[in-house]
N, C-alpha and C positions, 0 to 999 in steps of 0.2 A: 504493500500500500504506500503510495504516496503523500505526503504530506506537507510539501514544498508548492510554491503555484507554479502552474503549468504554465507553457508559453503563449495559450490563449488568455493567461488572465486567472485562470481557474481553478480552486483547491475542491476537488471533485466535483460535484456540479454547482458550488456556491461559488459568486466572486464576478468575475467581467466586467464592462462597464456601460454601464446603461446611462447615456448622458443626454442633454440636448445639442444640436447642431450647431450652438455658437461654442458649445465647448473642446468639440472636435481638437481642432488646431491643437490647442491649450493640451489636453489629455495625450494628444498623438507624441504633440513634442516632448514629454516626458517619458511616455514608453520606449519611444524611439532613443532615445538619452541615456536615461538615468543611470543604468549599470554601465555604460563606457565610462561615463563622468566619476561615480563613486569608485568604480573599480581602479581610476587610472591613480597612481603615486601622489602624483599631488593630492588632489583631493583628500587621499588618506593621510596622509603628512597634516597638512592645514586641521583635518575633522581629530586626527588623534592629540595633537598638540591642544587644541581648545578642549576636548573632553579630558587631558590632564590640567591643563594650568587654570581654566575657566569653570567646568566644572566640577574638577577636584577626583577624578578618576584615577585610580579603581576605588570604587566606593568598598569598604569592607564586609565580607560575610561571619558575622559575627553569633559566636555559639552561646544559647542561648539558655546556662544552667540552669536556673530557675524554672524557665518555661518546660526545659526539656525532663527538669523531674517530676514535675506535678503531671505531667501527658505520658511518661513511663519512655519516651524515644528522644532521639536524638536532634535535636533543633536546632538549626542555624536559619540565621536571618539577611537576606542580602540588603544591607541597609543603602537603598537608592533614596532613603530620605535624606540621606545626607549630603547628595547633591545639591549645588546650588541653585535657586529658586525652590528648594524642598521636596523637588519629584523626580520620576524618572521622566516627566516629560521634555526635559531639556536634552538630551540627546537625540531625541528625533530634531527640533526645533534647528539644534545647532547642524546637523545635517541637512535637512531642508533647506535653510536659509542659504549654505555653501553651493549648493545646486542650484538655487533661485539668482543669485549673482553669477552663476556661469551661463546661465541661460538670459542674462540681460534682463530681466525684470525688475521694476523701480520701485513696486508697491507690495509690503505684506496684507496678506487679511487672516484670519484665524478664527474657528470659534472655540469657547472652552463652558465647560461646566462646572465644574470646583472650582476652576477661575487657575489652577496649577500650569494649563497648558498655556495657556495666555500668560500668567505671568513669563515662563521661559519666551515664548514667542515675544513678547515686548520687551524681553531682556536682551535677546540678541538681537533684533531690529534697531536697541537703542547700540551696542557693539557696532554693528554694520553702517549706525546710521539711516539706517531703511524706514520711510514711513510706515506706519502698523493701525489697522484697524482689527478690533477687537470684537466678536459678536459673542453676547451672554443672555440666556434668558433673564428676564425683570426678577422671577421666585428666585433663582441662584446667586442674582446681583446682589438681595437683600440675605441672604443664610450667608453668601462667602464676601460681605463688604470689603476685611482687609484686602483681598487678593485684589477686588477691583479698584480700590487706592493705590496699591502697588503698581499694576500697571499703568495709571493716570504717574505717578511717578517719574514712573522708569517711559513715558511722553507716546503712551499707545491712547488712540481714542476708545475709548469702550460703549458699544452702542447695545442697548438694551432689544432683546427679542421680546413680544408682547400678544404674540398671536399662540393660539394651542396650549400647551399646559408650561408655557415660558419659562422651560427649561431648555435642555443640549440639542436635543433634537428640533427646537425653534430656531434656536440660535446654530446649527446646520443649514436650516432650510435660508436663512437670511445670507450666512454665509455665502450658499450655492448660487443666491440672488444677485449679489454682490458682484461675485466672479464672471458671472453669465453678461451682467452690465459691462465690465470691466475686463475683459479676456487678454488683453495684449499683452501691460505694462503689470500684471499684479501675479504674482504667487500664492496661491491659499495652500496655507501650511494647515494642512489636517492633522489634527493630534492624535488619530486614534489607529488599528489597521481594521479602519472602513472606507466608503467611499468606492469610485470608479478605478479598478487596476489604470497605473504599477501603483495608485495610493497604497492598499494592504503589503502589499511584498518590501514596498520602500518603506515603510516605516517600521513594520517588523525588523529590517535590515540594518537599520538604523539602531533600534532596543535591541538589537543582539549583543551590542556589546554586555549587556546583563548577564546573558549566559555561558559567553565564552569567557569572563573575567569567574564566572563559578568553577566554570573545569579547573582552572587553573587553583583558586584560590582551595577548592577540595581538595585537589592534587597533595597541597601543601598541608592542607591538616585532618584530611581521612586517609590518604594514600590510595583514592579513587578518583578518576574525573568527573563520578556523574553520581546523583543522589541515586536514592529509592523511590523517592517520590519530591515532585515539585508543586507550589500549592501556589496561586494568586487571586487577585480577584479578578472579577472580568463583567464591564460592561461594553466601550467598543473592544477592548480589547487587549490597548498597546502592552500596557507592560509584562501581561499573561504572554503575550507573542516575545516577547525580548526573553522572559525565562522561561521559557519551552523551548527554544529557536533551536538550538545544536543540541538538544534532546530528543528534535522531534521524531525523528527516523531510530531512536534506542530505543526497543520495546522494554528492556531493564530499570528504563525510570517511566514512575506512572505520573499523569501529566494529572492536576485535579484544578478545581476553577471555580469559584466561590463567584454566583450572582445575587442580587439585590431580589430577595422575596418581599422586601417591601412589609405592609400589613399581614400579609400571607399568601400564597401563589394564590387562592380562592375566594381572597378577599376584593379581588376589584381594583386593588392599590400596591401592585408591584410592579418590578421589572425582570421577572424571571424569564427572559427570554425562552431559553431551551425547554419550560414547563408549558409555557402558554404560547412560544408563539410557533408558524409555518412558513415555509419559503415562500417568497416575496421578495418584489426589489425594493431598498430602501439606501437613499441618498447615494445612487448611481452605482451600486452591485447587488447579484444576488446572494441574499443571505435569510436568515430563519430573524422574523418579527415578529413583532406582536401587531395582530391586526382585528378589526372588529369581521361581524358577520360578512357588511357589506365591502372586506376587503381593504378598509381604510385604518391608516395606520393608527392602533391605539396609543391613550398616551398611558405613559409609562408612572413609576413613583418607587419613588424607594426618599430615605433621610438623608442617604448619599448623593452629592449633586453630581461626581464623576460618575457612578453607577445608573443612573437616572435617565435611560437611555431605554429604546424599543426595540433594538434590533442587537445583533452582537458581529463582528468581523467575522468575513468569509472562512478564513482563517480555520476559526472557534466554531464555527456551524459545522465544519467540516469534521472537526476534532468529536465532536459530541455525535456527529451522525456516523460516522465511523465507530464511535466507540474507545477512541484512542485516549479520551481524557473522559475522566469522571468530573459531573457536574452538581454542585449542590447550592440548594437555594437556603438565602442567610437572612432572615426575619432584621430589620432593624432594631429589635428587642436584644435578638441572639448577637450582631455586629457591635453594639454601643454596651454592654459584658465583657466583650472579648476586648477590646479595645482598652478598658478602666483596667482588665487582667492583665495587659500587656506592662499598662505602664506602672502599675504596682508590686509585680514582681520585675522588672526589668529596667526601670525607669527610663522607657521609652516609651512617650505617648504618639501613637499613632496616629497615622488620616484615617478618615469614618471607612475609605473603600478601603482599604488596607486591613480594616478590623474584621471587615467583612472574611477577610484569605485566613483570619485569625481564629473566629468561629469554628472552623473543619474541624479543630480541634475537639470541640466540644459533639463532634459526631459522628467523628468515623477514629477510628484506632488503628495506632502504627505499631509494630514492634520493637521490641527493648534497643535494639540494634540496629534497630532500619536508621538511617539518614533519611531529613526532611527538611528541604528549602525554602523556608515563604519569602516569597520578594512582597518586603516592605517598602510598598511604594511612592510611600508619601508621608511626611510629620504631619503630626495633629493641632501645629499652630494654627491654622486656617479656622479650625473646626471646632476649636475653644468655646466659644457660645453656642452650640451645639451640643457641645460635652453636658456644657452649666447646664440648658436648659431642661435635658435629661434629670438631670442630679441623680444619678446613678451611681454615683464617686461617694 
């Protein structure tokens, strides 16, 4: 079985790109592109120096005693929160954006939902000097305020989505509107691996660096390259894609992937993709959504505003319809526990999606001996009132 995309675009029959006709150009010139560009010396020269000196790479995989005696296995955590702007989303960004100057584009656009991916995109646009427009829904603007100060900041505009349930998926749709006006002179850095191929392959490609700094760094203190099992969360997707990526093809590590049950998969008010939804195209691939009777995309919900999404990366639809990863759905009751557990034995407070990959714990059992990787993908400074307003702590 395959589980790489294919050269149509395609991770078994999810993925492609289903676009409109002004985006052609814009779409074609990046397929046509992107791997001579990324592949050629420079480019990797330029992208690895910024992921050391900019954002502070390799981030550490750090063993996690505490955690790992109270769940009876072995726990290590690949801390990509300690990247700069607080996420893994700054490695795709800084990739993107090096692509987006060799392609001669003048203008960023971006959209984000916890406001993580945006802040990195307004961070190296202010780097590059690139104008940056920022698209968030109105509900996310108001739960993750700091992030959208941050990027006002660091001199991104941030413009508010307002239509649908004004969250990621509006602020998508505004995005895609955006680009469609504006095709020539603008780059949309998509934060997640969704969207129209090579968006999923290119950004997964980019988050790889997550999993090839794990080989190494196990290497060094299991005297194995590859766990037993790897855990994330996943709602479009990226950082699940960056710590599966040089796993994917090792049937010996089991790929697992924590989505947002929201209220509960049967409550009306989730984002359990893989429970509730079916193939469909959403925001220019095909992939498994959640949609109503009449085929129109449902909206989504979870407390997590990166999770907070309808549909999941081709990628991950693939992964789950094959079988190749276990998926479990994480109640924001079960996620905001896991989360106050992290930081009380470990003192590292976590992001809410992050808490989410943290949950699994609480529901499925490892072995005394197995190895278990969670890519912690985010700190929980963003999410602080959040935390409070729970008071669960």
């Amino acid at each position: 079985m395959k589980y790489q995309v294919d050269d149509k675009g395609y991770y078994g029959k999810f993925g492609g790109a289903y676009i409109p006709e002004m985006l052609y150009p814009n779409i074609e010139e990046l397929r046509l592109s992107y791997l001579s560009i990324i592949d050629s010396d420079e480019f990797k020269n330029e992208f690895e120096e910024l992921l050391k000196n900019f954002v502070g790479r390799p981030t550490p995989l750090y063993s996690a005693q505490r955690l790992s005696e109270k769940y009876q296995t072995k726990i290590f955590l690949k801390r990509e929160d300690l990247c700069h702007t607080g996420a893994h989303k700054v490695n795709n960004t800084i990739g993107q954006i090096l692509l987006a100057k060799r392609l001669g584009k003048e203008k960023i656009i971006a959209e984000t939902g916890a406001g993580q991916h945006g802040v990195a995109t307004a961070a190296v646009c202010a780097l590059m000097g690139m104008e940056c427009v920022v698209y968030m829904g109105e509900v996310d603007m108001n739960r993750q305020k700091p992030n959208v100060e941050r990027m006002k900041i660091l001199g991104a505009k941030v413009r508010p989505a307002k239509s649908g349930s004004k969250t990621l998926k509006d602020a998508t749709n505004e995005a895609m509107r955006h680009w469609i006006n504006n095709p020539v002179e603008t780059h949309y850095i998509i934060g997640s691996v969704v969207g129209p191929h090579p968006y999923p392959d290119m950004v997964a490609r980019f988050q790889s660096v997550i999993s090839a700094e794990i080989q190494i760094q196990l290497q060094e203190q299991e005297g194995k390259n590859a766990p037993d099992h790897i855990i994330a969360c996943v709602g479009g997707g990226s950082n699940a894609a960056g710590a599966f990526y040089h796993f994917l093809d090792n049937n010996d590590t089991n790929l697992i992937a924590a989505e947002a049950a929201g209220l509960g998969v049967s409550t009306g008010r989730s984002a359990a993709t893989t429970q509730l939804g079916k193939s469909g195209v959403l925001h220019g691939s095909k992939t498994l959504l959640m949609q109503t009777d009449d085929g129109q995309v449902a909206e989504p919900y979870s407390i997590s505003a990166g999770l907070d999404y309808p549909g999941i990366g081709p990628m991950h639809a693939h992964l789950f319809d094959t079988g190749r990863a276990e998926f479990f759905d994480v109640t924001d009751e079960e996620a905001m526990q896991a989360g106050i557990e992290l930081s009380k034995l470990e003192g590292i407070i976590p992001a809410i999606e992050t808490s989410h990959a943290l949950a699994i714990f609480g529901k499925r059992r490892f072995g005394n001996e197995e190895v278990v990787v969670l890519n912690l993908s985010g700190r929980g400074d963003k999410d602080l009132e959040t935390y409070i307003k729970q008071g669960k702590y």
